[in-house]
ROFIDO-714280 format. One line per field, with one value per residue (C-alpha): residue number from 0; y, z, x. Coordinates in steps of 0.5 Angstrom, whole numbers, plus 2048, in hexadecimal, padded with zeros to 3 digits. Example, Ala and Ser with C-alpha at 12.3 -4.5 7.8 and 13.67 -1.06 7.14 Angstrom:
residues 2
nr = c(0, 1)
v = c(7F7, 7FE)
w = c(810, 80E)
u = c(819, 81B)
END
This chain:
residues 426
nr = c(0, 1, 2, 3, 4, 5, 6, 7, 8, 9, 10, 11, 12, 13, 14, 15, 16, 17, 18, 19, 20, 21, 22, 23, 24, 25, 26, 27, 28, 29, 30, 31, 32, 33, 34, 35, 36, 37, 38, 39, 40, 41, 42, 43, 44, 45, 46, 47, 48, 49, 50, 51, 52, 53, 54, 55, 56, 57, 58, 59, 60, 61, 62, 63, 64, 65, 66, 67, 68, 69, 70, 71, 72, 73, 74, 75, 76, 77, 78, 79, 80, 81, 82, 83, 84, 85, 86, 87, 88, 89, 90, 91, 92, 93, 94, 95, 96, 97, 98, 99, 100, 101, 102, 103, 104, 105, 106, 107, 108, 109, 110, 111, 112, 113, 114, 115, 116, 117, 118, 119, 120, 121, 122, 123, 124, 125, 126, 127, 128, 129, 130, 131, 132, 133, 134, 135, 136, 137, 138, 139, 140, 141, 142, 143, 144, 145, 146, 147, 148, 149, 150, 151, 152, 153, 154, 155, 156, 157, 158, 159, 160, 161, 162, 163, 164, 165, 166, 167, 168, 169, 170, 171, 172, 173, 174, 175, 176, 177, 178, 179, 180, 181, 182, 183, 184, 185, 186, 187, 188, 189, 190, 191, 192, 193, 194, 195, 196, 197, 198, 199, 200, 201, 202, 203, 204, 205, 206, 207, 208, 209, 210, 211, 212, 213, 214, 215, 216, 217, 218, 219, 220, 221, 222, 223, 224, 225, 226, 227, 228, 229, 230, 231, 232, 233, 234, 235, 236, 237, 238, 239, 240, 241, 242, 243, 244, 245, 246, 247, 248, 249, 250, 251, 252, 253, 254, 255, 256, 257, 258, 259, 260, 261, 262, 263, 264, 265, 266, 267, 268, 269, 270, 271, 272, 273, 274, 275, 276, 277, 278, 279, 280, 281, 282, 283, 284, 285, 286, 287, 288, 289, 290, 291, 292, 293, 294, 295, 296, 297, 298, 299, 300, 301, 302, 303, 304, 305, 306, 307, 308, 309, 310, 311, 312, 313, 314, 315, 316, 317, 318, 319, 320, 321, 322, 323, 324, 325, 326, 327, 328, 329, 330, 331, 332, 333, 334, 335, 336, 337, 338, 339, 340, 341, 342, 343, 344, 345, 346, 347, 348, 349, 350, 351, 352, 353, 354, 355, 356, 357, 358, 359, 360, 361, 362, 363, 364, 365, 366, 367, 368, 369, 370, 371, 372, 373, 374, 375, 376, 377, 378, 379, 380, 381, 382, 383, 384, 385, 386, 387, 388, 389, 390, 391, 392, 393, 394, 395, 396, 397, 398, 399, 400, 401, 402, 403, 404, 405, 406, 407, 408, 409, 410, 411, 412, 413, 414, 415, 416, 417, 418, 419, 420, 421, 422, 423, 424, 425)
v = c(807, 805, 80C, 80C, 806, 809, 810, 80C, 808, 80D, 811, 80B, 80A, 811, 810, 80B, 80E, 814, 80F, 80C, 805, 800, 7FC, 7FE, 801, 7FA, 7F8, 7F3, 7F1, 7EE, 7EB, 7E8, 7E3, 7E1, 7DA, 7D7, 7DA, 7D3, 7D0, 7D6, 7D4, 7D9, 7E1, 7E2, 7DD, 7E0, 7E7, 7E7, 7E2, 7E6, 7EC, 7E8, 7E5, 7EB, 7EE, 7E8, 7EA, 7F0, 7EF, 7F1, 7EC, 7EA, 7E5, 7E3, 7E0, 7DD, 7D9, 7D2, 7D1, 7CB, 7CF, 7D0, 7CB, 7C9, 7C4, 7C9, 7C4, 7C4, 7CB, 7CC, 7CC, 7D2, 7D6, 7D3, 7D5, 7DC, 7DF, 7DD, 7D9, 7D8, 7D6, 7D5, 7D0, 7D4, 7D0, 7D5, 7D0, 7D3, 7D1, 7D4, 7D5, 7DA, 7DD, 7DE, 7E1, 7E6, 7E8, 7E9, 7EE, 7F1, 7EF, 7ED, 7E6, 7E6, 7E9, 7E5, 7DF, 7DF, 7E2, 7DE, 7DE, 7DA, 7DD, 7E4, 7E1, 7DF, 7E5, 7E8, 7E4, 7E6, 7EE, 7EC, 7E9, 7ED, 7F4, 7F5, 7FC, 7FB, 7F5, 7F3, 7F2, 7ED, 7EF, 7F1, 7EA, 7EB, 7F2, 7F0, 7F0, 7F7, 7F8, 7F3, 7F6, 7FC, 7FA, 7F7, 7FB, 801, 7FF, 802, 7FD, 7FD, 7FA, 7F6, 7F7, 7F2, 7F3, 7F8, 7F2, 7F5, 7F6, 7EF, 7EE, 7F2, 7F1, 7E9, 7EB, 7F0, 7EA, 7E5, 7E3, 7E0, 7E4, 7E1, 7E1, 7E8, 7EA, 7E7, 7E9, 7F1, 7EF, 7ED, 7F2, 7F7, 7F5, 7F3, 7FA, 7FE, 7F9, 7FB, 802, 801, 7FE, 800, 807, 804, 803, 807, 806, 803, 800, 7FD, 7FA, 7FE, 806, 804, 800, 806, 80C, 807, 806, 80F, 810, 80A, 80F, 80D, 812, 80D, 80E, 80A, 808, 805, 7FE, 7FA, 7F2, 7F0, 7EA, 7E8, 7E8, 7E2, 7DD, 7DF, 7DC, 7DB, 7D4, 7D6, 7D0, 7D0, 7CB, 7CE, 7CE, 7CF, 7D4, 7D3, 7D4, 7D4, 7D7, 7D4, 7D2, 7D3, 7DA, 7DC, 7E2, 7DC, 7D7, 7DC, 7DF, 7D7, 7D5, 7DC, 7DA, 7D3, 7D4, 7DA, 7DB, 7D4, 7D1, 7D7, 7D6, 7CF, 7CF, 7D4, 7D2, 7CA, 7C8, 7CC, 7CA, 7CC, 7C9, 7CB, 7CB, 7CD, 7CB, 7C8, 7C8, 7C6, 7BF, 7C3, 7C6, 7C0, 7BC, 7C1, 7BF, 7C4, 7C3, 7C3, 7C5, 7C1, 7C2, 7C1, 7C3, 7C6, 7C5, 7C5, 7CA, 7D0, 7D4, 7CD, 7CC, 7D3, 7D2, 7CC, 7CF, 7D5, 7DA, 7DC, 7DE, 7E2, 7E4, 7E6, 7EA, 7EC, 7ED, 7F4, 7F4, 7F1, 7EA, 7E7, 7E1, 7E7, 7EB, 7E3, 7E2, 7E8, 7E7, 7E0, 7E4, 7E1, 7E4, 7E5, 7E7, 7EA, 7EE, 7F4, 7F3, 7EE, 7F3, 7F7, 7FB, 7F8, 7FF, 7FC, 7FE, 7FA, 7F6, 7F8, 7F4, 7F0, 7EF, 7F1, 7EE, 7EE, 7EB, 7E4, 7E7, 7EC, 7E5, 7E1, 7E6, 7E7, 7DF, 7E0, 7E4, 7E3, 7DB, 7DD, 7E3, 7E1, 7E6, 7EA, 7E6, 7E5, 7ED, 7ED, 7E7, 7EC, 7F2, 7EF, 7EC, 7F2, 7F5, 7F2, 7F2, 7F9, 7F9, 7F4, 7F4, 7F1, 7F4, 7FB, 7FA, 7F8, 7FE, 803, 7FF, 800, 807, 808, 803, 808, 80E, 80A, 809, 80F, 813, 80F)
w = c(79D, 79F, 79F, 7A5, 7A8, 7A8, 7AB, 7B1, 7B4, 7B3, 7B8, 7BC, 7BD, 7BF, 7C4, 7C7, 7C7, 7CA, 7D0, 7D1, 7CD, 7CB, 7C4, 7C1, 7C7, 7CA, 7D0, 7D3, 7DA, 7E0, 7E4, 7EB, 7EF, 7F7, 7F5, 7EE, 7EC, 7EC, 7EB, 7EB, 7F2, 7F6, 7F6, 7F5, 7EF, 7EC, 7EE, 7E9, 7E4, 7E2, 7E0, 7DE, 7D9, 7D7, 7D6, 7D1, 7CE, 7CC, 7C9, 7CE, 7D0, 7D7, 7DB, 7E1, 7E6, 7EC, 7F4, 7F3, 7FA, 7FF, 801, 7FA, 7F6, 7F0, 7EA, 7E5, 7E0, 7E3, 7E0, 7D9, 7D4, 7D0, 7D6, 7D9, 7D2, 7D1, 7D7, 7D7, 7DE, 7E2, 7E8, 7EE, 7F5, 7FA, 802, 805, 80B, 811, 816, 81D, 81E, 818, 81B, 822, 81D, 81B, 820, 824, 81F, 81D, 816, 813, 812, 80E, 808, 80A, 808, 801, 801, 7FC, 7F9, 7F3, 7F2, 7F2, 7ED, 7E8, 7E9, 7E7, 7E1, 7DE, 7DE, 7DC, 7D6, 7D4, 7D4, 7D8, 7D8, 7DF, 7E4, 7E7, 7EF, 7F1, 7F8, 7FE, 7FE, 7F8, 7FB, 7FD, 7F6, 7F4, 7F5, 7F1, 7EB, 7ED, 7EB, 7E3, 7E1, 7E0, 7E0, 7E4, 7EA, 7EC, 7F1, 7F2, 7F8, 7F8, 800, 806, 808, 810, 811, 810, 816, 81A, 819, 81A, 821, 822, 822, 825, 82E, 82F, 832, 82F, 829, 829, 82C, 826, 820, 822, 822, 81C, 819, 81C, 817, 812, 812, 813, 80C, 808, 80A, 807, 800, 7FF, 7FD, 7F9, 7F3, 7EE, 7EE, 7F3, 7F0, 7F6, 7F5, 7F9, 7FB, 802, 801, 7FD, 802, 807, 804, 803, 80C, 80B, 808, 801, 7FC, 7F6, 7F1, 7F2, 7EE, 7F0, 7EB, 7EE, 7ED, 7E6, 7E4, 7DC, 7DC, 7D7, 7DC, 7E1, 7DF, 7E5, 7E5, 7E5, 7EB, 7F1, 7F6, 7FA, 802, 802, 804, 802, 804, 7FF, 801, 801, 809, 809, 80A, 810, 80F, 80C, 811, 816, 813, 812, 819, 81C, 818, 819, 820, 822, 81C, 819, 820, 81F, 818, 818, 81E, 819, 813, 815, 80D, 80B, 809, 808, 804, 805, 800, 801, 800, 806, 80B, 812, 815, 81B, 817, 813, 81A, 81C, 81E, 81A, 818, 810, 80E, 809, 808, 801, 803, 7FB, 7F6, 7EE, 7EC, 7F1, 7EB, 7EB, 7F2, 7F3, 7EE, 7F1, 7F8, 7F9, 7FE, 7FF, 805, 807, 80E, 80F, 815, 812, 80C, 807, 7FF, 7FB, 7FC, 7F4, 7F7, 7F8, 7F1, 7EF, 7F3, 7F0, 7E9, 7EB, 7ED, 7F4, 7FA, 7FF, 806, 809, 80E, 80C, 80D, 807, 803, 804, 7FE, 7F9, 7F7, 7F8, 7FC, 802, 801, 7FB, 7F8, 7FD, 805, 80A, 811, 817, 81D, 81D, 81E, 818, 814, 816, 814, 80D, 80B, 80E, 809, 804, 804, 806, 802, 7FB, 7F6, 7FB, 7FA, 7F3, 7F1, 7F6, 7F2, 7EC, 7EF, 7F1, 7EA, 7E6, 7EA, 7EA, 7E3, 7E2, 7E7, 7E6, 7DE, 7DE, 7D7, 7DA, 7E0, 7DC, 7D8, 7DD, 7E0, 7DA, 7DA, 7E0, 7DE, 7D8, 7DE, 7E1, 7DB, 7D8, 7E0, 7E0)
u = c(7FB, 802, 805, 7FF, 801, 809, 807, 802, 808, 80D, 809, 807, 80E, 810, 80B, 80D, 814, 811, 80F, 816, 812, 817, 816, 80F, 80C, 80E, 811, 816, 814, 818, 814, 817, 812, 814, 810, 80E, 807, 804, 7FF, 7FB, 7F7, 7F8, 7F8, 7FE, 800, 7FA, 7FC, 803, 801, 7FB, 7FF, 805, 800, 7FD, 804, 805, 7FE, 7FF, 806, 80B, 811, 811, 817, 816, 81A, 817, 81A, 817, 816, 815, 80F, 80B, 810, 80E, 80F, 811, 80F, 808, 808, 804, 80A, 807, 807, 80D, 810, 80D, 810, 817, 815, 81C, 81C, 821, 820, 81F, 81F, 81B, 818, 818, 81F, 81E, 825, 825, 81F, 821, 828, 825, 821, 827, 82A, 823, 822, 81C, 81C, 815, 81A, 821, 81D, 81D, 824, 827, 82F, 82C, 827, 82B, 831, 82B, 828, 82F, 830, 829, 82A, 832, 82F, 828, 827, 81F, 81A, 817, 819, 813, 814, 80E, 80D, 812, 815, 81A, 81C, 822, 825, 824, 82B, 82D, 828, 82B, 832, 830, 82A, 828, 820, 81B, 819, 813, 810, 809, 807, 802, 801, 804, 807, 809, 801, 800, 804, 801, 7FA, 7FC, 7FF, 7F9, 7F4, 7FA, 7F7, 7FE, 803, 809, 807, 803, 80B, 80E, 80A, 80A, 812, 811, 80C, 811, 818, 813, 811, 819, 81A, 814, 814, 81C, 81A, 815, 819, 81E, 81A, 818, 810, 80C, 805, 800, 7F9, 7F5, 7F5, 7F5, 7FC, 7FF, 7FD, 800, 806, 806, 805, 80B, 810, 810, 812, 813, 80D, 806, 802, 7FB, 7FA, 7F5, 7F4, 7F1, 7EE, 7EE, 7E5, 7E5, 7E7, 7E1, 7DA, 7D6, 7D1, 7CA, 7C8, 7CD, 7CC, 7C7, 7C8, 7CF, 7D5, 7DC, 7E3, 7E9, 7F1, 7F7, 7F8, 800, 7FE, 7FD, 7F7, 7F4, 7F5, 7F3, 7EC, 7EA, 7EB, 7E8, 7E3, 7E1, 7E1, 7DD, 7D8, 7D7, 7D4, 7CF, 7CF, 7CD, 7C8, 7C3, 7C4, 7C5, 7C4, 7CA, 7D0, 7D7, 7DD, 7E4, 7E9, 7F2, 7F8, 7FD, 7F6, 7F9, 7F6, 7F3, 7EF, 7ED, 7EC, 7E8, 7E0, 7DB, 7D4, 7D4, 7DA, 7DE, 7E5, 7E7, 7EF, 7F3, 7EE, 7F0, 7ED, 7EB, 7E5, 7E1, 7E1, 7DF, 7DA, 7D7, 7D4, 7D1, 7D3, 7DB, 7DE, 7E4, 7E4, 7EB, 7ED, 7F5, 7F8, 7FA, 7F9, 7F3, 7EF, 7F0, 7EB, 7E6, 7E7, 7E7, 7E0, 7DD, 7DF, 7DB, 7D5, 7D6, 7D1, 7D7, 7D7, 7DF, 7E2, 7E4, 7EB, 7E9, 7E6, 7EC, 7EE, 7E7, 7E3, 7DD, 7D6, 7D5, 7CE, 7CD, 7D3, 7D6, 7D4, 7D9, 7D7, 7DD, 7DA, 7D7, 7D0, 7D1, 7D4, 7CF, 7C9, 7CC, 7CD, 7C5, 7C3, 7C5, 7C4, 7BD, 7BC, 7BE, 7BB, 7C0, 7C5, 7C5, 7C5, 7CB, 7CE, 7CC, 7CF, 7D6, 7D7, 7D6, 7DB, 7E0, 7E0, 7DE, 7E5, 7EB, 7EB, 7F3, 7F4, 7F1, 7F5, 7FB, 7FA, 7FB, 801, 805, 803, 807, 80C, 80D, 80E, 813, 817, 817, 819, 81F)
END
């Protein structure tokens, strides 16, 4: 029996080998954050702590080295110990505040000031001091904000950098300045989604692997003239957080996303001023409640019917869980919606654009509602308050899904594969 034992992990260990694995087919991760992953409220947060969890679930080492920014800053101690503990959490104060002097700077010269702002000389001698201390199997490039210190990893590792393209970032920017009516402002954002673009198009050839979290995302990045290899790891959720209520408050819609990010904001204002009037006029008994971190006062100040603005809720599955119809009319952004895959996970029925359901595999109708005018908006939120035995085998439809599709120890299980790739090409 213990011959047995011996022969097993012998071969387990050659395996692991043969696949560039470091210690017992477990790696050691450095994960590199442009804002401290929490709380876990919005899509971003959720998006790298859920695999940095799993990554620890599954026995691999992970360090995480996060800007603690003045636009998300965070009390570190706020963050749970265990968690705070188990992923070696170190992080870096970072001004990234938007100064008008540096903007019109780096306007001038041509450089992208989306990315210049979270350039950091702490953050980049900390970086330092953690690859001269500790060797590392892969490090983890958590979007395109941290790219600029590739050259710094370059310099004292040799671990494959993967970046986690969680969106295309230039495509944001253009789909904002498509919808933008001001010209000035509409100029500025095509000036700022053309050096965004130069940068990406750059960075993204510079690392050793690419994962996007939708097909859309990485054919995009093909066209753009990426050679690096891709991998197409969608987001995950750990399905045993989800657990839909049975009795939803009826005659309610709800809205929930962080509003300092402008795709938010934009869909919430579109939104509020062209369907809801509509929306409101034939389904008066109707309410829609809003939730949202740094929600801007005009909103709030704004006069319409039965809606309630409950501003940053403590916990965003609970406030999704207690009204009944999600909304996600988002008219830009690139990436995945986490707060979609959350809903459905949730067996919420929901009505988004088809920007919103961007890069979800779904079947339109069947699992969710895709609407993009206000009338399409308007007719769907209908239907599905005034049809329910329809409504409830949407809910059915969309949850099944999202579990059948975004299982994070699935997910992680082929993110480490192509982790394992990586290593054993360099």
């Amino acid at each position: 029996m213990v011959q047995g034992k011996i022969t097993n992990s012998c071969y387990y260990l050659q395996i692991c080998a043969s696949r560039g694995i470091s210690i017992f087919g477990f790696m050691k991760v450095l994960q590199l954050c442009n804002k401290v992953p929490y709380p876990e409220k919005d899509g971003g947060a959720i998006g790298i702590n859920v695999f940095s969890r799993e990554f620890l679930r599954a026995g691999h080492k992970v360090k995480m080295l996060a800007m603690n920014t003045t636009k998300h800053f965070v009390d570190i101690q706020s963050i749970p110990a265990e968690f705070r503990n188990g992923i070696g959490l170190e992080t870096v104060t970072v001004d990234n505040s938007v100064k008008p002097a540096k903007a019109l700077m780096a306007l001038l010269k041509g450089e992208s000031y989306n990315i210049s702002r979270f350039y950091s000389k702490e953050y980049e001698e900390k970086l330092e001091a953690i690859l001269n201390k500790e060797t590392y199997d892969v490090v983890q490039v958590e979007g395109l904000y941290v790219a600029s210190y590739i050259p710094n990893i370059r310099k004292l590792s040799k671990a494959p950098i993967i970046m986690r393209a969680h969106n295309v970032e230039w495509k944001i920017w253009e789909r904002l300045a498509d919808e933008e009516k001001n010209p000035l402002k509409k100029s500025y954002l095509k000036i700022l989604r053309r050096q965004l673009r130069k940068y990406e198009e750059n960075a993204v050839n510079l690392c050793d692997g690419i994962t996007t979290t939708t097909v859309n995302d990485m054919n995009l990045l093909k066209v753009m003239g990426c050679k690096t290899p891709i991998a197409h790891i969608p987001f995950g959720i750990n399905v045993s957080r989800y657990s839909p209520v049975q009795s939803p408050e009826p005659n309610t819609l709800l809205y929930i996303g962080a509003l300092d990010w402008l795709p938010n904001l934009q869909a919430l204002e579109w939104f509020l001023k062209e369907v809801w009037n509509k929306v409101n006029s034939v389904l008066p008994d109707v309410k829609l409640h809003i939730a949202g971190r740094n929600m801007p006062e005009n909103i709030k100040a704004g006069e319409y019917s039965n809606v309630i603005f409950h501003g940053e809720v403590e916990n965003a599955l609970t406030f999704m869980n207690t009204y009944n119809i999600m909304l996600s009319p988002l008219l830009a952004g690139s990436g995945v919606r986490v707060k979609i895959i959350e809903g459905m996970a949730l067996g919420k029925p929901i009505v988004t654009s088809t920007v919103g359901i961007e890069g979800i595999e779904c079947n339109y109708g069947k699992d969710v509602m895709v609407a993009d005018t206000p009338d399409e908006f308007c007719n769907a939120i209908k239907q599905l308050i005034q049809n329910p035995n329809f409504t409830r085998h949407l809910s059915a439809n969309a949850r099944t899904f999202a579990l059948t599709n975004h299982d994070i120890q699935k997910i992680v299980e082929k993110l480490v594969a192509f982790y394992s790739e990586r290593i054993k090409a360099k």
